[in-house]
C-alpha positions as CSV (number, residue, x, y, z in Angstrom):
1,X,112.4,34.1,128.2
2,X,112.9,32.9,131.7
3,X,110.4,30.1,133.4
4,X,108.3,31.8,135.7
5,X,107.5,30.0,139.4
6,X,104.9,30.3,141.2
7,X,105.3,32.4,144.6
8,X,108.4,33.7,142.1
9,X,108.6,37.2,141.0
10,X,110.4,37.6,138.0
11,X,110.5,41.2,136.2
12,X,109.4,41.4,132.5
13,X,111.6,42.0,129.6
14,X,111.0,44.8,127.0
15,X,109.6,41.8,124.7
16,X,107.5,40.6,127.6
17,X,106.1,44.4,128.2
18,X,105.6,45.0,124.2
19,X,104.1,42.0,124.0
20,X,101.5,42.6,127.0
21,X,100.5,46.3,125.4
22,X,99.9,44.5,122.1
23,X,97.9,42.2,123.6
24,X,95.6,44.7,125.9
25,X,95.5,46.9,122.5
26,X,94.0,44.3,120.6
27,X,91.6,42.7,123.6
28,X,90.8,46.2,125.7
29,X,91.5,44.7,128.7
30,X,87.9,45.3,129.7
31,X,87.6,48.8,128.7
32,X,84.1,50.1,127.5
33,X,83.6,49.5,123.8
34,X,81.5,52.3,123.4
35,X,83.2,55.0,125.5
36,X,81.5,57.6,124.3
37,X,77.9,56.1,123.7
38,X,77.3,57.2,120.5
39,X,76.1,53.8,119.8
40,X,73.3,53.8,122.0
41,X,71.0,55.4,119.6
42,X,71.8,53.0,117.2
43,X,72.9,54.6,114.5
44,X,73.5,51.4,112.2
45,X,70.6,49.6,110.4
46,X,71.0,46.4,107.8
47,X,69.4,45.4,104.9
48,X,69.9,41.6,103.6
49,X,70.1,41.7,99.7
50,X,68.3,38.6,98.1
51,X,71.5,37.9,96.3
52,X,73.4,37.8,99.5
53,X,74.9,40.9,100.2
54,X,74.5,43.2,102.8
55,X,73.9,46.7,103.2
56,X,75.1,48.8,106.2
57,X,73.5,52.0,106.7
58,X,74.6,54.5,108.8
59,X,71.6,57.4,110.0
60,X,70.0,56.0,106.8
61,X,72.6,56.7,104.2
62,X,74.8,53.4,102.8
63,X,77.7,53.8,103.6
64,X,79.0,50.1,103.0
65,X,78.0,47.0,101.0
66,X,79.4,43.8,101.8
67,X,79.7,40.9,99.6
68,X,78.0,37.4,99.7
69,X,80.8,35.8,101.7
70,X,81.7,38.4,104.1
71,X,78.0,39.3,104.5
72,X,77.0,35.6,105.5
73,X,79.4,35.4,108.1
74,X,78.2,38.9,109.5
75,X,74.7,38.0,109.4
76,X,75.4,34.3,111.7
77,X,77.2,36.7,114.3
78,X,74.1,39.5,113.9
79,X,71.7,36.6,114.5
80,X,72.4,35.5,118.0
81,X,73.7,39.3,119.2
82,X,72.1,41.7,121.8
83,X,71.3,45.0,120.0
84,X,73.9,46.7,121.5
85,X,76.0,44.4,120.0
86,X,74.7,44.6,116.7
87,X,75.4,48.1,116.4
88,X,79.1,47.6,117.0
89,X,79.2,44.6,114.9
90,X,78.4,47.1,111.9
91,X,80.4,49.9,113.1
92,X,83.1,47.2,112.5
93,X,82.2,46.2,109.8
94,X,82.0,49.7,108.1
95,X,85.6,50.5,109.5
96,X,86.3,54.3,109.9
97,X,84.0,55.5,107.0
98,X,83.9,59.0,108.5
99,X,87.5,59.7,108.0
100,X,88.1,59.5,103.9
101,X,89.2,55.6,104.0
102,X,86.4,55.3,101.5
103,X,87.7,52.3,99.3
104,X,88.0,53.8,95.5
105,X,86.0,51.4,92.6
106,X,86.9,51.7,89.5
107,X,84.0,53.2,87.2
C-alpha cells in the first residue's frame, strides 16, 4: 500500500476499495437505521427476569430470551438509550427472528 500525501492523489487499489465497502457495510456510512420506519411504533418491549435474564418481546409474543451475561450488558446500553434506540437495540438483539433462524434447543 503506497503512502498517501497530502495535496497527493493517489488512486485506490482493489484491497483499498474492498476494504472501504467493508467498512461502510459494517458502519452505514450514515444511512438511516430504520429505513423503513417500522420501528417507530415500537414494536419491541423487555422484561428483566429476577434471575437475570431478559425477555424480548416482539408485538407481545417472546420471541427471544437472553441469558444473565448477555442480558446485563444489554440492559447497561438500554439504560442510557433514547427510545428510538431502544427499539433497535432489541431488534438486534433478536437477530432476524422473522426469517426461520430460530435457534433449535434440544428438548
Amino acid at each position: 500500500m503506497a503512502l498517501r500525501r497530502p495535496g497527493v492523489r493517489i488512486p485506490l487499489g482493489p484491497l483499498e476499495k474492498s476494504t472501504a465497502v467493508l467498512f461502510f457495510f459494517y458502519f452505514g456510512a450514515g444511512m438511516p437505521v430504520d429505513a423503513h420506519g417500522k420501528l417507530a411504533a415500537e414494536p419491541f418491549s423487555w422484561y428483566a427476569c429476577p434471575d437475570g435474564g431478559l425477555r424480548i418481546y416482539w408485538e407481545g409474543k417472546l420471541v427471544r430470551t437472553l441469558p444473565t451475561a448477555k442480558a446485563t450488558l444489554l440492559l447497561s446500553k438500554l439504560e442510557l438509550a433514547s427510545a428510538q434506540e431502544v427499539q433497535l437495540l432489541l431488534a438486534k438483539a433478536t437477530g432476524n427472528f422473522k426469517r426461520g433462524n430460530e435457534q433449535k434447543h434440544p428438548k
